[in-house]
N, CA, C, O and CB atoms as a CASP TS submission, in Angstrom:
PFRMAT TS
TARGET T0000
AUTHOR 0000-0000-0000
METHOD Language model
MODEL 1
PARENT N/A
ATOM      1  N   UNK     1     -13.730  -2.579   7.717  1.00  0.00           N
ATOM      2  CA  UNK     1     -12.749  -3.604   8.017  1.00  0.00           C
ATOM      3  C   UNK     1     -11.345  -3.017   7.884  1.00  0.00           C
ATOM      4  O   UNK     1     -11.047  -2.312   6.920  1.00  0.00           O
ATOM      5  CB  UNK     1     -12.927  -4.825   7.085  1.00  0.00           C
ATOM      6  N   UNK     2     -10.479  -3.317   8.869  1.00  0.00           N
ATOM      7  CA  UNK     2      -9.348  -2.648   8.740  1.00  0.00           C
ATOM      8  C   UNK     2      -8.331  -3.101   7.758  1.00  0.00           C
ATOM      9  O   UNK     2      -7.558  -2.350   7.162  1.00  0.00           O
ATOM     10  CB  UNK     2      -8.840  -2.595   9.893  1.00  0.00           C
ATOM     11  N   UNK     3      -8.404  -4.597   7.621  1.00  0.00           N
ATOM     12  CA  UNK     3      -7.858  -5.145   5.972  1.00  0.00           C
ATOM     13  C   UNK     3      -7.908  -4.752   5.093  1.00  0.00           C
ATOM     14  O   UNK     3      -6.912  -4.809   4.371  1.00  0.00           O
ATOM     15  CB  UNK     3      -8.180  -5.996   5.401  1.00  0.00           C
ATOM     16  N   UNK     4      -9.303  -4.017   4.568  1.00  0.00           N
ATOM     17  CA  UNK     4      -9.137  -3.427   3.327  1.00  0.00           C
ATOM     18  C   UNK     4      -8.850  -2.137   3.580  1.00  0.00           C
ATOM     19  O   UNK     4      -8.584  -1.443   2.599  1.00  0.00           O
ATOM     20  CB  UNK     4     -10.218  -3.558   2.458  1.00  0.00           C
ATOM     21  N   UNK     5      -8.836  -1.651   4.618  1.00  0.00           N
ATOM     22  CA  UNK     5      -8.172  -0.018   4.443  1.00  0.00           C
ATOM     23  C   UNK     5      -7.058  -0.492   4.041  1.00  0.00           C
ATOM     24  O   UNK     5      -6.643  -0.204   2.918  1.00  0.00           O
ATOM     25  CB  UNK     5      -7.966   1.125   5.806  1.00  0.00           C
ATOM     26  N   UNK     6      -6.424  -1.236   4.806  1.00  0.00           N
ATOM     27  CA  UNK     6      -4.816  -1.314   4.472  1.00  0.00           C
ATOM     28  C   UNK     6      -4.280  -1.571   3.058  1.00  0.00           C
ATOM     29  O   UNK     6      -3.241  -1.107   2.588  1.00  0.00           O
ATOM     30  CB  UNK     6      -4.206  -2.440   5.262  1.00  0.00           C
ATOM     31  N   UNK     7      -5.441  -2.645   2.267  1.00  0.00           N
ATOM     32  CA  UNK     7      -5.447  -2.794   1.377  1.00  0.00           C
ATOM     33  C   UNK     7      -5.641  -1.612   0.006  1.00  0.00           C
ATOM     34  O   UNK     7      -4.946  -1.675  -1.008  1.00  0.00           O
ATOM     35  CB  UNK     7      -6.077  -3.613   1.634  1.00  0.00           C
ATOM     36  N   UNK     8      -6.619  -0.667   0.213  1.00  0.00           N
ATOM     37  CA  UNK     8      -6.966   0.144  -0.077  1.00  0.00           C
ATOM     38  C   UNK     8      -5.633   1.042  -0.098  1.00  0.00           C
ATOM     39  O   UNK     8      -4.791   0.943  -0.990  1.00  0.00           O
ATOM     40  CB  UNK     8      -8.024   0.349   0.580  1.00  0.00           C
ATOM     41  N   UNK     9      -5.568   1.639   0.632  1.00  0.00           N
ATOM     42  CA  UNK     9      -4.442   2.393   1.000  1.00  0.00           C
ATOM     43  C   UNK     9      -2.805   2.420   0.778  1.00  0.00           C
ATOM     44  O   UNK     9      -1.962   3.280   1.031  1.00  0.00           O
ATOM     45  CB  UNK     9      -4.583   2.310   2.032  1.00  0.00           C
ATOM     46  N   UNK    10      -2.717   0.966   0.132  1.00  0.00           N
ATOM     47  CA  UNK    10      -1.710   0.517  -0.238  1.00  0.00           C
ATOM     48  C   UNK    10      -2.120   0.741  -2.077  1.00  0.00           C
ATOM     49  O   UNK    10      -1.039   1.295  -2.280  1.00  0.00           O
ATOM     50  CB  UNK    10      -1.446  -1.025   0.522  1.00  0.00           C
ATOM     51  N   UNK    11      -2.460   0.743  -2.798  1.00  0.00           N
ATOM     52  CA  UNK    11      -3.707   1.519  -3.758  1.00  0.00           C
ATOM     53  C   UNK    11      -3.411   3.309  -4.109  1.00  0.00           C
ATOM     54  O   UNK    11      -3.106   3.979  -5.096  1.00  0.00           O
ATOM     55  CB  UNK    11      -5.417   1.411  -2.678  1.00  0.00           C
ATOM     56  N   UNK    12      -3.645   3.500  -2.974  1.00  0.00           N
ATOM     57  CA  UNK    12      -3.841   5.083  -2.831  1.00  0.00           C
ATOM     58  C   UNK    12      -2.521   6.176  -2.949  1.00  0.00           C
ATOM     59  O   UNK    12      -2.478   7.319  -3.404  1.00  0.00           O
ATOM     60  CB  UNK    12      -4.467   5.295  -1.343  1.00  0.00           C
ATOM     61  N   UNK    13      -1.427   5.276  -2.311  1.00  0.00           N
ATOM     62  CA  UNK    13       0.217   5.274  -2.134  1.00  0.00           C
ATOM     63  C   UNK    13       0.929   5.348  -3.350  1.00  0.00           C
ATOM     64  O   UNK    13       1.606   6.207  -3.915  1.00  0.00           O
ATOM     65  CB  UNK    13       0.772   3.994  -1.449  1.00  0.00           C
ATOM     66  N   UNK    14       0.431   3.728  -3.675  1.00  0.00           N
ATOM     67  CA  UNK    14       1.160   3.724  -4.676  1.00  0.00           C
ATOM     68  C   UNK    14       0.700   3.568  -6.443  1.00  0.00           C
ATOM     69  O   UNK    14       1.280   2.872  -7.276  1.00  0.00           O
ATOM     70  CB  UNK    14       1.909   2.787  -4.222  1.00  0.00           C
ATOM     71  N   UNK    15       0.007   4.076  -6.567  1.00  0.00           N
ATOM     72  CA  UNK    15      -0.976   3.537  -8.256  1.00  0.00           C
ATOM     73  C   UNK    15      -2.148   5.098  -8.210  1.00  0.00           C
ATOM     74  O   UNK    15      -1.895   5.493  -9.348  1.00  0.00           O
ATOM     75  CB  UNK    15      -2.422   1.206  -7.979  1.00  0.00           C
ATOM     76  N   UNK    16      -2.695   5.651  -7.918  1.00  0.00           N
ATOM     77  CA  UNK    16      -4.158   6.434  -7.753  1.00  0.00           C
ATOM     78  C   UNK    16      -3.447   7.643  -8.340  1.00  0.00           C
ATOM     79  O   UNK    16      -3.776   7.757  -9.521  1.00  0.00           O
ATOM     80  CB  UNK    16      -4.990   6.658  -5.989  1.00  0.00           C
ATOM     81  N   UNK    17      -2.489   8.705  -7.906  1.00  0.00           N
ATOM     82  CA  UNK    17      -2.090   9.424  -8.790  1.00  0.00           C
ATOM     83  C   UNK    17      -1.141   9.374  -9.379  1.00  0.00           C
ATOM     84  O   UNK    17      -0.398  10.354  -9.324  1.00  0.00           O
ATOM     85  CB  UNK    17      -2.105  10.211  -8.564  1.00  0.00           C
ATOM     86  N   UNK    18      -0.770   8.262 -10.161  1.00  0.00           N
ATOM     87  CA  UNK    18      -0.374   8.080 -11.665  1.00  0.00           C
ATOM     88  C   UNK    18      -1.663   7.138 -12.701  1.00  0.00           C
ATOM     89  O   UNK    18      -1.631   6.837 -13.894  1.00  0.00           O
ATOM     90  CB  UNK    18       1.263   7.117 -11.606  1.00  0.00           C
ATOM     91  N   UNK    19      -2.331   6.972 -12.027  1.00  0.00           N
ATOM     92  CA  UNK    19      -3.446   6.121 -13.141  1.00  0.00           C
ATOM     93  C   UNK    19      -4.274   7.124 -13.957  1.00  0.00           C
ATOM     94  O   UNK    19      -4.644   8.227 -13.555  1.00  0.00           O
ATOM     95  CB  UNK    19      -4.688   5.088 -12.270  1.00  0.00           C
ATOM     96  N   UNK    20      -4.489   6.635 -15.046  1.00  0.00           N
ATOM     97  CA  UNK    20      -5.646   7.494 -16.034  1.00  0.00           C
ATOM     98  C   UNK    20      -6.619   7.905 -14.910  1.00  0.00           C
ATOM     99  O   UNK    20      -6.398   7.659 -13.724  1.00  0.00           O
ATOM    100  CB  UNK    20      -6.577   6.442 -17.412  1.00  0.00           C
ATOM    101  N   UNK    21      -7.497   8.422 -15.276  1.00  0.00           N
ATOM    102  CA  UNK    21      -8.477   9.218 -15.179  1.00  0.00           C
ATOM    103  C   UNK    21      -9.636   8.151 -15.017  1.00  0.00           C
ATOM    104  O   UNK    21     -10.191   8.221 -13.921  1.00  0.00           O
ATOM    105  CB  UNK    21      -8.543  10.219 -16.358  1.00  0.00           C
ATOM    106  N   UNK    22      -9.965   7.486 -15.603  1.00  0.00           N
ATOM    107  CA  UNK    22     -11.132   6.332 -15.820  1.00  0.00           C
ATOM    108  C   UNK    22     -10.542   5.080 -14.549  1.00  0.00           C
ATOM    109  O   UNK    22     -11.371   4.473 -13.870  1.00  0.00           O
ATOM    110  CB  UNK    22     -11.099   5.563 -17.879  1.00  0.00           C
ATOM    111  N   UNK    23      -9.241   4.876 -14.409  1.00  0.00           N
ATOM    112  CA  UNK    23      -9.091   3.965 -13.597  1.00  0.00           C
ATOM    113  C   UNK    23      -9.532   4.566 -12.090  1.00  0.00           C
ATOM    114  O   UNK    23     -10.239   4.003 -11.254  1.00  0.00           O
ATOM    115  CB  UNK    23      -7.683   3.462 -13.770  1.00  0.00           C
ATOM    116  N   UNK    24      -8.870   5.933 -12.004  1.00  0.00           N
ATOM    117  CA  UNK    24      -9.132   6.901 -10.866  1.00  0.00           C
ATOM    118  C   UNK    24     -10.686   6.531 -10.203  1.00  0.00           C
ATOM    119  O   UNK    24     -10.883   5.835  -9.208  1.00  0.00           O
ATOM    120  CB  UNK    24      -9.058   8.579 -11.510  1.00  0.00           C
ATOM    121  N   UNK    25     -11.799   7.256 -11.116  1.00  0.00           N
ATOM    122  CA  UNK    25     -13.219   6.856 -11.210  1.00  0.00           C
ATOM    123  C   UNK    25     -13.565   5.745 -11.017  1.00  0.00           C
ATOM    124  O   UNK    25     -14.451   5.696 -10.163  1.00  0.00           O
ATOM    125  CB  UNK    25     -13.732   7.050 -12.206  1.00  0.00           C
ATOM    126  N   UNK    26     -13.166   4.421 -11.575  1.00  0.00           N
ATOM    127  CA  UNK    26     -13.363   3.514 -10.975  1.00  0.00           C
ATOM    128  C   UNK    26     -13.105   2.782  -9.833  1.00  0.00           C
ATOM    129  O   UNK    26     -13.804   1.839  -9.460  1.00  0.00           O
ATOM    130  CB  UNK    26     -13.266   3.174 -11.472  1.00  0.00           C
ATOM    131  N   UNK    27     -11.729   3.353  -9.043  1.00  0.00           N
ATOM    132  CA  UNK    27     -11.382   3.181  -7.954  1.00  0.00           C
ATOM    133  C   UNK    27     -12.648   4.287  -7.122  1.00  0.00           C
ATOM    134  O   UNK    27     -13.541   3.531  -6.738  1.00  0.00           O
ATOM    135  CB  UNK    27      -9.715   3.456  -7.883  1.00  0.00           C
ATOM    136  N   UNK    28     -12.885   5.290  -6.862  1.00  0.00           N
ATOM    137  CA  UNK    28     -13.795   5.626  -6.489  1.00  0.00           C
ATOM    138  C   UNK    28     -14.714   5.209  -6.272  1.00  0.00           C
ATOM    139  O   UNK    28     -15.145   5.453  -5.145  1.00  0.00           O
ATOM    140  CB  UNK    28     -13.948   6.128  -6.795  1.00  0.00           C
ATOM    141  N   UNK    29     -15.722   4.183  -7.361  1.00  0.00           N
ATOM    142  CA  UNK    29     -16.622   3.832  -7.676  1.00  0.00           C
ATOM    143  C   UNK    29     -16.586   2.321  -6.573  1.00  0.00           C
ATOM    144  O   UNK    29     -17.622   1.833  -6.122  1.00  0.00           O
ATOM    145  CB  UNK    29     -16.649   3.877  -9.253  1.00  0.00           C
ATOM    146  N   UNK    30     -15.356   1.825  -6.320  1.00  0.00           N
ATOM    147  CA  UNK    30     -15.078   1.043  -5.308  1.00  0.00           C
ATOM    148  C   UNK    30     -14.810   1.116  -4.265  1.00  0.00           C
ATOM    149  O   UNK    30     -14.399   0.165  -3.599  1.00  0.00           O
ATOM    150  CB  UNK    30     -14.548   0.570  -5.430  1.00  0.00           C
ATOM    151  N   UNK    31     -15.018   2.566  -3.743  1.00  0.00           N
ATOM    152  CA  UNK    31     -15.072   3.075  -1.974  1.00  0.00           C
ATOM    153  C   UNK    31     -16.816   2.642  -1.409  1.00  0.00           C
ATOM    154  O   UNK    31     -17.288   2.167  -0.375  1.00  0.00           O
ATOM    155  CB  UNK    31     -14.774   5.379  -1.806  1.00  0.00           C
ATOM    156  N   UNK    32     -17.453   3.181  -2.917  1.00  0.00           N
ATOM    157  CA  UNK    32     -18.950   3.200  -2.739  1.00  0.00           C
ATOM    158  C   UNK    32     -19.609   1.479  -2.221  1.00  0.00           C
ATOM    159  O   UNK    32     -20.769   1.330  -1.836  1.00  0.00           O
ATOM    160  CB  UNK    32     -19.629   3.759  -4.429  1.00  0.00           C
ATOM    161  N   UNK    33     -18.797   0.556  -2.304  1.00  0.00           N
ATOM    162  CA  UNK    33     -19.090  -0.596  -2.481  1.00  0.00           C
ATOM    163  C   UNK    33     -19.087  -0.902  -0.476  1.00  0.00           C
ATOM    164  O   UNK    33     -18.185  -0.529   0.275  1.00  0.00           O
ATOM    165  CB  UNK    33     -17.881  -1.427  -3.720  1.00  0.00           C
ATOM    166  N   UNK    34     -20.118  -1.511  -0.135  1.00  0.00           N
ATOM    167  CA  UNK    34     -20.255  -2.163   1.240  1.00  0.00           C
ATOM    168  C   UNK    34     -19.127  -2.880   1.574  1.00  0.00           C
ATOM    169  O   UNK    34     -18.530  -3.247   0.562  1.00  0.00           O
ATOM    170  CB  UNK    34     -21.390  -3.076   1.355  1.00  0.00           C
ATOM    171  N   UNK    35     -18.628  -3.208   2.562  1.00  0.00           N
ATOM    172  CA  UNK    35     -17.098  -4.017   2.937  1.00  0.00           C
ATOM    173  C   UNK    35     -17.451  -5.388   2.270  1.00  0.00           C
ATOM    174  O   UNK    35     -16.809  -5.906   1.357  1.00  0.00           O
ATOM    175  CB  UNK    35     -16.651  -4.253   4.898  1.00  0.00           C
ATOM    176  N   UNK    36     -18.804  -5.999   2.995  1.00  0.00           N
ATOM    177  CA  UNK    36     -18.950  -7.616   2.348  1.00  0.00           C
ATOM    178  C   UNK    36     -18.552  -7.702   0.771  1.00  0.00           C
ATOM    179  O   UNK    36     -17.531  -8.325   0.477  1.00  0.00           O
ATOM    180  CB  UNK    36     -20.702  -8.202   2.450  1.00  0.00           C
ATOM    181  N   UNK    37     -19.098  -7.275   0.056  1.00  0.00           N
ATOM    182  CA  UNK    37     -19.130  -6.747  -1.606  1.00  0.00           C
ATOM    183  C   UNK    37     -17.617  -6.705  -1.980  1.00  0.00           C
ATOM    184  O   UNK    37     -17.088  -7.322  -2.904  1.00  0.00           O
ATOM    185  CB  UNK    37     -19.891  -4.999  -1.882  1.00  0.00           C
ATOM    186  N   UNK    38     -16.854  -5.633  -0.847  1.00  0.00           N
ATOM    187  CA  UNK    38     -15.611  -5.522  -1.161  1.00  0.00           C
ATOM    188  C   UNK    38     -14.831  -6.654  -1.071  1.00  0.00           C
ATOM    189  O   UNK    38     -14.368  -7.232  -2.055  1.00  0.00           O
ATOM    190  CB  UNK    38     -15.125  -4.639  -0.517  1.00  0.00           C
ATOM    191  N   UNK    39     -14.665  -6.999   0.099  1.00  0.00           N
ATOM    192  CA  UNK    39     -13.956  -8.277   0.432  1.00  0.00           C
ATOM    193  C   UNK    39     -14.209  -9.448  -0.334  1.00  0.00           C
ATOM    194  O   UNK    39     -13.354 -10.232  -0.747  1.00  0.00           O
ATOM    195  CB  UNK    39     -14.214  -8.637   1.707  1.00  0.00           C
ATOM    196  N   UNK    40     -15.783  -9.534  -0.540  1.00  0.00           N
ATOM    197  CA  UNK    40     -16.021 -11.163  -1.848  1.00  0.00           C
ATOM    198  C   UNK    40     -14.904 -10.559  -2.906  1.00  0.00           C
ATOM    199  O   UNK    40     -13.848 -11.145  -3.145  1.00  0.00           O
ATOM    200  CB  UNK    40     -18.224 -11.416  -2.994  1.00  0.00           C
ATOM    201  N   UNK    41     -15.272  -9.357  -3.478  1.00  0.00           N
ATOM    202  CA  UNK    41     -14.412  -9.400  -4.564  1.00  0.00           C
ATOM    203  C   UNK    41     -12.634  -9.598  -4.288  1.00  0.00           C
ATOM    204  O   UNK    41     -11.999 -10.309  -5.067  1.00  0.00           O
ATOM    205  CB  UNK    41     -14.753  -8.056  -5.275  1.00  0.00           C
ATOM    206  N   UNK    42     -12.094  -9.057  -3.383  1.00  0.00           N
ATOM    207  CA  UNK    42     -10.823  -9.226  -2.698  1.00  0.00           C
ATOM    208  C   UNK    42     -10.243 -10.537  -2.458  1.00  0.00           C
ATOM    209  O   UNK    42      -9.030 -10.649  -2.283  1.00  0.00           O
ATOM    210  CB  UNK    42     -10.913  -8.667  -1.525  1.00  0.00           C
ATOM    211  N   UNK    43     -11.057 -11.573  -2.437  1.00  0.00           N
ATOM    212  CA  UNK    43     -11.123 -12.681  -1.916  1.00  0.00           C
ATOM    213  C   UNK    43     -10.846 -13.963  -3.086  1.00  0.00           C
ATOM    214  O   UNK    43     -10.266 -15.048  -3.077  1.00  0.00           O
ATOM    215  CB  UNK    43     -12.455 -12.657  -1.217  1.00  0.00           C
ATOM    216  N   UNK    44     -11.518 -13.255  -3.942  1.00  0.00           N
ATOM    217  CA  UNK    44     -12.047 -14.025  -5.045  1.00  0.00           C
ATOM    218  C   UNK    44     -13.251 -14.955  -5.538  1.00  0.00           C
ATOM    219  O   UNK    44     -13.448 -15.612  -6.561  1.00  0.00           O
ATOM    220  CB  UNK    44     -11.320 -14.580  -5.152  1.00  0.00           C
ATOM    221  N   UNK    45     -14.021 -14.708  -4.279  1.00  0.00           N
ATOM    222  CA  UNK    45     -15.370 -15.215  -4.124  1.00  0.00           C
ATOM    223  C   UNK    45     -16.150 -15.176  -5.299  1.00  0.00           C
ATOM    224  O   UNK    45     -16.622 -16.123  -5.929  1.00  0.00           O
ATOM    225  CB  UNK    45     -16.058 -14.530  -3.140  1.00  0.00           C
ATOM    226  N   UNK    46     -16.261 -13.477  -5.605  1.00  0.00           N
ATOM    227  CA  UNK    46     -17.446 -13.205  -6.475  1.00  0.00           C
ATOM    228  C   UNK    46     -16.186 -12.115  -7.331  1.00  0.00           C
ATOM    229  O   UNK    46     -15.254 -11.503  -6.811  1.00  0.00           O
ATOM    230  CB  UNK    46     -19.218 -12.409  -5.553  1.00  0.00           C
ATOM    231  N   UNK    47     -16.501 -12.163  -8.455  1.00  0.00           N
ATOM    232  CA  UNK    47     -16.322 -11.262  -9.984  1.00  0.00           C
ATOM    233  C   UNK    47     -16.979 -10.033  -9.850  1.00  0.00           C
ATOM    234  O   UNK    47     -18.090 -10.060  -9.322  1.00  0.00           O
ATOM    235  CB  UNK    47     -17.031 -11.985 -11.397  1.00  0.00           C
ATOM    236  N   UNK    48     -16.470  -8.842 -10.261  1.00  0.00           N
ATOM    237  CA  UNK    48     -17.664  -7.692 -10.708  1.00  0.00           C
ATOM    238  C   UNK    48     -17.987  -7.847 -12.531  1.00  0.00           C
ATOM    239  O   UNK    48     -17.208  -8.389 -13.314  1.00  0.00           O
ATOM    240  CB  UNK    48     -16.904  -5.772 -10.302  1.00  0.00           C
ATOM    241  N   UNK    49     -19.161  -7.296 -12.857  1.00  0.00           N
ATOM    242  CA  UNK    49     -19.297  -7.481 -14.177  1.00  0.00           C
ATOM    243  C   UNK    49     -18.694  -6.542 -14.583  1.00  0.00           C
ATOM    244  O   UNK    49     -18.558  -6.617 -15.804  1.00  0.00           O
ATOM    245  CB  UNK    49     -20.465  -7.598 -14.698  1.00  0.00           C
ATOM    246  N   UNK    50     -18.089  -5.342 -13.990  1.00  0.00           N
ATOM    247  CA  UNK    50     -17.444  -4.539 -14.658  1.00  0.00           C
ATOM    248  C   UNK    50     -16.033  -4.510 -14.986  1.00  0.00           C
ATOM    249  O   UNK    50     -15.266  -4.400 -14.030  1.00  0.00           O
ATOM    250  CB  UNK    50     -17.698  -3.672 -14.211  1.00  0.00           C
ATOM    251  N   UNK    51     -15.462  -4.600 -16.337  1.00  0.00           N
ATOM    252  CA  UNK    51     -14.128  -5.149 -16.799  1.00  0.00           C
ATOM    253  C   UNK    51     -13.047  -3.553 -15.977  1.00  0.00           C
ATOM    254  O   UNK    51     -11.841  -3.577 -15.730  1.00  0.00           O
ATOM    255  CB  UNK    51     -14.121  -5.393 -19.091  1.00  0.00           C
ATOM    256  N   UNK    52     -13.814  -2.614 -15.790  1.00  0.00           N
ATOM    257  CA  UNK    52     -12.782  -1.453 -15.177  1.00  0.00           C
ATOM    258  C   UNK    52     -12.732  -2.052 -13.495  1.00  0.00           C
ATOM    259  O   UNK    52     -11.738  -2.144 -12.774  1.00  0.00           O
ATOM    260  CB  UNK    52     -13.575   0.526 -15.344  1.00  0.00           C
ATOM    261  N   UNK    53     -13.862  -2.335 -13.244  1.00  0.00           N
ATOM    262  CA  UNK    53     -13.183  -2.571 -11.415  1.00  0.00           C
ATOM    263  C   UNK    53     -12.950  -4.155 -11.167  1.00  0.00           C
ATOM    264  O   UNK    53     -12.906  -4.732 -10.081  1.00  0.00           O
ATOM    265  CB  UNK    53     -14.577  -1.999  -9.914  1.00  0.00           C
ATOM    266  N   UNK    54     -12.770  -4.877 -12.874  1.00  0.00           N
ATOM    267  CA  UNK    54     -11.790  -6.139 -12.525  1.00  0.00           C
ATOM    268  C   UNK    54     -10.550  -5.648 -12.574  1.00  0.00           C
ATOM    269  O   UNK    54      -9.765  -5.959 -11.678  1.00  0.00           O
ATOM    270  CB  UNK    54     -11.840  -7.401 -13.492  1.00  0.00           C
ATOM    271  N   UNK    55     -10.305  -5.131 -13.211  1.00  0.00           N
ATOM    272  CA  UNK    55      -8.978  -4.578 -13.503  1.00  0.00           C
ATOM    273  C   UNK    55      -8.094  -3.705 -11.986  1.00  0.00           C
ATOM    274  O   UNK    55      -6.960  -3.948 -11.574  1.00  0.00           O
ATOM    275  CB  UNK    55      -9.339  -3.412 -14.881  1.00  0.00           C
ATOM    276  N   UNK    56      -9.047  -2.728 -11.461  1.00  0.00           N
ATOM    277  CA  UNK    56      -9.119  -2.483 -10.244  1.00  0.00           C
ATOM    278  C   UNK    56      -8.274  -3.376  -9.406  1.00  0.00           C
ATOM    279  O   UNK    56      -7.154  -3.302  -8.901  1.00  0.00           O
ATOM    280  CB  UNK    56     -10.369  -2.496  -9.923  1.00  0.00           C
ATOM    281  N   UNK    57      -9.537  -4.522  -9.465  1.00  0.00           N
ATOM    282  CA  UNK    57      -9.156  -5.893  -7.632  1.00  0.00           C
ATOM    283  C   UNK    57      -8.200  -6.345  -8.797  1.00  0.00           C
ATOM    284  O   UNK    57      -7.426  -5.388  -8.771  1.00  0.00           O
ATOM    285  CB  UNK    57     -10.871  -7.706  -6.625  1.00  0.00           C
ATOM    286  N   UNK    58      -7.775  -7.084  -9.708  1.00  0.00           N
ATOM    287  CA  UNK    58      -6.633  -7.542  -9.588  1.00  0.00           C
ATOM    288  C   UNK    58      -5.679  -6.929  -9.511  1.00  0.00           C
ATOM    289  O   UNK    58      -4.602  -7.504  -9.355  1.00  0.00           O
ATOM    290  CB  UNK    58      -6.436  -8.148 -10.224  1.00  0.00           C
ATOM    291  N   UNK    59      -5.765  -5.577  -9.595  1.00  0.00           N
ATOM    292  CA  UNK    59      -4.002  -4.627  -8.737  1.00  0.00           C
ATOM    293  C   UNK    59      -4.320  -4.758  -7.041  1.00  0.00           C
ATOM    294  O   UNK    59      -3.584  -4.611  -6.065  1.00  0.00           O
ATOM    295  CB  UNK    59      -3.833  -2.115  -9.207  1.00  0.00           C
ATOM    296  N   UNK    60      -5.430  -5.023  -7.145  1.00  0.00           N
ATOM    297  CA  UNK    60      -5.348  -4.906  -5.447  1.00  0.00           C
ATOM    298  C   UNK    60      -5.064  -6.293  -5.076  1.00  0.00           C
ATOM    299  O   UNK    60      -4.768  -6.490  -3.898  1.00  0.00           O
ATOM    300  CB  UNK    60      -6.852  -4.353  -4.597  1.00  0.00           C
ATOM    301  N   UNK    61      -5.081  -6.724  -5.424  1.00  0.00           N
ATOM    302  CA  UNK    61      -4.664  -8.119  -5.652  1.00  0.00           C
ATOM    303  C   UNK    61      -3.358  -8.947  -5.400  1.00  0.00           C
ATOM    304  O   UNK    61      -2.859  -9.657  -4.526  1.00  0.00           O
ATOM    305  CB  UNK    61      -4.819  -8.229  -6.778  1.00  0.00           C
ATOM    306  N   UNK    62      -3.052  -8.411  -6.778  1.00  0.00           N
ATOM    307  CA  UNK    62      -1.754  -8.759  -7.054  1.00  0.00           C
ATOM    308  C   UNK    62      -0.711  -9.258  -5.553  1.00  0.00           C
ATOM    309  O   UNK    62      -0.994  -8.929  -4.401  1.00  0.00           O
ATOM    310  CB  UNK    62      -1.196  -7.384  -7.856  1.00  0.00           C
ATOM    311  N   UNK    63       0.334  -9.986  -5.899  1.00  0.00           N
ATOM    312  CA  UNK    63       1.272 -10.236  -4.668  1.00  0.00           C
ATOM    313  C   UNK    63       2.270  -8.689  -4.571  1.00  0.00           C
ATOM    314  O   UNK    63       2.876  -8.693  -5.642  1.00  0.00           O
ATOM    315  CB  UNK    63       2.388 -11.878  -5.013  1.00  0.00           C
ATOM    316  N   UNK    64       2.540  -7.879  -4.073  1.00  0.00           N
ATOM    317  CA  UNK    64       3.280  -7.094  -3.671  1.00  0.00           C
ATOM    318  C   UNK    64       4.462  -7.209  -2.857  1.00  0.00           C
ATOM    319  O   UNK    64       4.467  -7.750  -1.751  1.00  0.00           O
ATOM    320  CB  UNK    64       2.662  -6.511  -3.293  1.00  0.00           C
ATOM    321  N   UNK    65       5.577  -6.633  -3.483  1.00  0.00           N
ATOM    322  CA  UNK    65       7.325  -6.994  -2.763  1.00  0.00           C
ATOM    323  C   UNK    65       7.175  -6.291  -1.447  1.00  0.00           C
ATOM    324  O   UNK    65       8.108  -6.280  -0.643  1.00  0.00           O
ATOM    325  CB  UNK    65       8.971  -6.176  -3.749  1.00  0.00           C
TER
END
């Protein structure tokens, strides 16, 4: 989906190399994820149980200037 590249990528720009190491990995760990999967979570549909790639979608999230 081209939304979340953009989304993604806006991610990659600006946050990916200055984040720890563990956030890094977990952003990774969220390329691996199918678009549907991605987008519920993007959306706010569905939660991940994992507190590192909540932390993740709500920077991807967030409202941006």
């Amino acid at each position: 989906m081209r939304e979340l590249d953009v989304v993604l990528q806006q991610y990659l720009e600006a946050r990916y190399s200055s984040a720890p190491a563990a956030e890094q990995s977990t952003f990774e760990a969220l390329l691996e994820l199918q678009d549907p999967q991605l987008f519920a979570y993007l959306m706010g549909r569905e939660t991940p149980s994992d507190p590192e790639l909540v932390n993740v979608i709500a920077w991807l999230t967030a409202a941006r200037p």
